[in-house]
C-alpha positions in Angstrom: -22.6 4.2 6.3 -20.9 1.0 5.0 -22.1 0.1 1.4 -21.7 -3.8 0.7 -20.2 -4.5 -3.3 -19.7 -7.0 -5.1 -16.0 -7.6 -6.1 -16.4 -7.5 -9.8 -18.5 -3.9 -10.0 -15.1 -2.6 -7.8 -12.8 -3.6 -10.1 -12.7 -5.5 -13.1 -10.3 -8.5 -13.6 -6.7 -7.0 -13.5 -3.6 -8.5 -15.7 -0.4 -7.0 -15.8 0.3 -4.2 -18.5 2.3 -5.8 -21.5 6.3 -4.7 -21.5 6.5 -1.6 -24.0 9.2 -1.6 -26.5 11.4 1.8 -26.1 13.6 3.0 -28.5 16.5 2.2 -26.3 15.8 -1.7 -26.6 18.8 -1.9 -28.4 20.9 -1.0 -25.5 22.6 -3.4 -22.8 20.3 -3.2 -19.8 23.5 -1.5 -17.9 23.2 1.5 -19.9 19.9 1.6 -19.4 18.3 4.3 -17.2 17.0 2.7 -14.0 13.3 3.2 -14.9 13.7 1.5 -18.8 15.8 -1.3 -17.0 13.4 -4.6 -16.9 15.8 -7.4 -15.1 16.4 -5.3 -12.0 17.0 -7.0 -9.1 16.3 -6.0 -5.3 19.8 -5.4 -4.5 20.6 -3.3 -8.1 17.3 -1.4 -7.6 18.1 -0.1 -3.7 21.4 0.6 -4.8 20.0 2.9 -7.8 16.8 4.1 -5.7 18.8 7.3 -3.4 16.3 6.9 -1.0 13.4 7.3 -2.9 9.9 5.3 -1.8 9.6 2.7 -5.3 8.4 -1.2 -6.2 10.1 -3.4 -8.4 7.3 -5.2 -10.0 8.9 -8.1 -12.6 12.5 -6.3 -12.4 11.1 -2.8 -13.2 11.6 0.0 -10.6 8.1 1.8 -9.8 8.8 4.9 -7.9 5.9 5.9 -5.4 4.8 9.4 -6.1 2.7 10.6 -3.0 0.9 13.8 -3.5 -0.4 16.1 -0.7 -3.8 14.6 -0.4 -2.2 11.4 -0.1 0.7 12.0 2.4 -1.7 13.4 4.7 -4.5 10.9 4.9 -1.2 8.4 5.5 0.0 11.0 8.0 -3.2 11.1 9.9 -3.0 7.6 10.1 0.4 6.6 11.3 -0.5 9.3 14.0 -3.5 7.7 15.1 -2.6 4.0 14.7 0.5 4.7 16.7 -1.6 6.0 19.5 -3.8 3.1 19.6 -0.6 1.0 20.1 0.9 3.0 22.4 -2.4 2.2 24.7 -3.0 -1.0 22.9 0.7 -2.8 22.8 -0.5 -5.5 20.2 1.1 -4.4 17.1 3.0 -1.9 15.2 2.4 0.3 11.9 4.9 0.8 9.9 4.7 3.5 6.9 6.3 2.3 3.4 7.3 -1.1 4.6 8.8 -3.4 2.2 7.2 -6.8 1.2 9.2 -9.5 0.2 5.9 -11.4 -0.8 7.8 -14.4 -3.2 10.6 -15.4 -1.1 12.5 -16.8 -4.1 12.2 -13.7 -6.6 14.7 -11.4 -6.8 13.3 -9.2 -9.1 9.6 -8.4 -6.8 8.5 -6.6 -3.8 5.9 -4.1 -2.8 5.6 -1.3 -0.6 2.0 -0.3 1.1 1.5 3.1 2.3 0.8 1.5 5.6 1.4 -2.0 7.1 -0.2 -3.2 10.1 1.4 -6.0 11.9 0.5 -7.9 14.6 3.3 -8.8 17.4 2.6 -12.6 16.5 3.8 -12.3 12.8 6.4 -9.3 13.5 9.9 -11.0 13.2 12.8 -8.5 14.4 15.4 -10.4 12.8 13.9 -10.2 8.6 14.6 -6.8 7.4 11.7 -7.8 5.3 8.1 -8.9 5.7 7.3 -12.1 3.3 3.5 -12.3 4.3 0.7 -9.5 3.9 0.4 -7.0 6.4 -2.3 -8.1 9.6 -3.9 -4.9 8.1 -2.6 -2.9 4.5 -3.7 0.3 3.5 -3.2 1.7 0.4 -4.0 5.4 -0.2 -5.1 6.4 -3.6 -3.1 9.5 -5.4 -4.1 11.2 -8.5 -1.6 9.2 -10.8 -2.6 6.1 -9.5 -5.6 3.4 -11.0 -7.9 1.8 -9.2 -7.7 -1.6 -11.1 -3.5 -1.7 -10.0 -4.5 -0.3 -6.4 -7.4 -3.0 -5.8 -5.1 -5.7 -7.8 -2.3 -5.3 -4.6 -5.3 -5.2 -2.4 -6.2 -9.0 -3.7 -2.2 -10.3 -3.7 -1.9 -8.9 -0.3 -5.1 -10.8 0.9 -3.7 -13.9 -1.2 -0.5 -13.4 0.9 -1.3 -13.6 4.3 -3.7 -9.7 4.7 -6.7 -10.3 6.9 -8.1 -6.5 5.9 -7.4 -4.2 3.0 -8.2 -0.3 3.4 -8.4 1.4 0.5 -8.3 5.5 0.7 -9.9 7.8 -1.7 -9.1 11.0 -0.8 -10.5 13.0 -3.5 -14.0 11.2 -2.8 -13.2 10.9 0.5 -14.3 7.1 1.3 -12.6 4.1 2.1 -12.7 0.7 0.6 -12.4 -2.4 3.3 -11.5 -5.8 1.4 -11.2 -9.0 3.5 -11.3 -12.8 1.3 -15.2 -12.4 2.1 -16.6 -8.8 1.2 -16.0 -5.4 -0.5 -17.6 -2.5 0.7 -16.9 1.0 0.7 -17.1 3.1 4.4 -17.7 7.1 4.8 -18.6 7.4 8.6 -16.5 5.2 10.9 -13.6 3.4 10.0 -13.3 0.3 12.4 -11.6 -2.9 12.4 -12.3 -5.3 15.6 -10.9 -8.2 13.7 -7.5 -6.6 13.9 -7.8 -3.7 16.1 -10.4 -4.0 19.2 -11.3 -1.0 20.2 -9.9 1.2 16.8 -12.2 3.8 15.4 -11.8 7.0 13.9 -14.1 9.3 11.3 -13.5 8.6 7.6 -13.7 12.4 7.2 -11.0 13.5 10.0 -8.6 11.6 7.8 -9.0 13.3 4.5 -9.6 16.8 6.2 -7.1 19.6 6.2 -5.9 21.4 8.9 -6.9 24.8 10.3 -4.8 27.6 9.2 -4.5 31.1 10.7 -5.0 33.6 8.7 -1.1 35.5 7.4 
C-alpha cells in the first residue's frame, strides 16, 4: 500500500559535506592518491578509475560500493525492465549510466544504479546523458545515507527525471519521488506515466533466490 509523505519528514534539507583537510594537503594534487585528489576532472578520473563503477562530485572520485542486497534488487530490475522493453519497444534501461548533468563542468557527473530512458530523449551519438533519466532508480546499500541518496533523487528531478525510485532493501520498500509527491510503496511498484502497462511486487525484488540444499 502506497503511503503519501511530505518531502521534509523524508529527508531533511541536504548541503554538501564541507572538504576535510588531510594530512597530505601539503602535497601537489598529482601525488595525490586518486580518492584525496579534489580538482579531478572527468577525463583524469576514468583514466585513474580501472573500471571501477565511481562519481566525481566537485572533482572528487566517489567509488560506488554495491553490496549483495543491493546488486540484486538492481539485478531483478534490469531483468524485468528489459523484458517489458523487449514487449514494449519504447525505451531502454541502462544499469550504471553516466550523467553529464552540467554540460560545462568538467569536474561533475553521476551514475544511478538504473536509468530509464525514453526513445524520445535517447541520443545514440552522446556517450553521455546531460538530462535526468525518464525514470532513475537508486538502490540504497548499507554504506550509503538517505539524505545524499534523496539529495540525487531531487537534482535528477531538477534535471529533466519525471520519477525517482528509491530502493530500501533492508526494509524492503520503495520510495517514488516525482516534482509533486513523496510516498513510499510496499505492494506494487507501477509507473504508467513512464511505463504503461509495468508492474511488478515490491517484495519479488528484494527476495532471494531458492537454493537447493548441498
Amino acid at each position: 500500500m502506497a503511503t503519501v509523505m511530505e518531502p521534509e519528514v523524508l529527508v531533511a534539507d541536504y548541503s554538501p559535506p564541507a572538504k576535510k583537510n588531510y594530512p597530505t594537503d601539503l602535497l601537489p594534487e598529482r601525488d595525490l592518491r586518486p580518492k584525496e585528489r579534489t580538482n579531478l576532472t572527468i577525463e583524469e578520473a576514468e583514466a585513474l578509475a580501472n573500471g571501477e563503477p565511481f562519481e566525481l562530485i566537485d572533482g572528487r572520485m566517489v567509488y560506488k560500493m554495491a553490496d549483495r542486497k543491493h546488486s540484486r534488487s538492481q539485478r531483478t530490475l534490469i531483468v524485468k525492465l528489459s523484458d517489458y522493453f523487449e514487449q514494449n519497444p519504447i525505451g531502454e534501461a541502462f544499469p550504471e549510466f553516466s550523467l553529464r548533468l552540467w554540460p560545462e563542468s568538467k569536474h561533475n557527473f553521476r551514475v544511478p544504479d538504473i536509468a530509464v530512458f525514453l526513445n524520445e530523449n535517447l541520443h545514440e551519438e552522446e556517450r553521455y546523458a546531460t538530462r535526468g533519466p525518464d525514470l532513475a532508480i537508486e538502490i540504497v546499500s548499507d554504506d550509503d545515507t538517505a539524505s545524499a541518496v534523496f539529495a540525487k533523487a531531487r537534482l535528477y528531478l531538477e534535471k529533466g527525471s519525471r520519477v525517482v525510485w528509491v530502493f530500501f532493501p533492508t526494509e524492503k520498500r520503495v520510495t517514488i519521488i516525482t516534482p509533486a509527491e513523496w510516498r513510499w510503496e510496499s505492494d506494487t511498484l507501477t509507473c504508467p506515466e513512464i511505463l504503461p502497462g509495468f508492474s511488478i511486487e515490491v517484495e519479488k525484488i528484494f527476495s532471494s533466490p531458492a537454493r537447493k540444499a548441498s
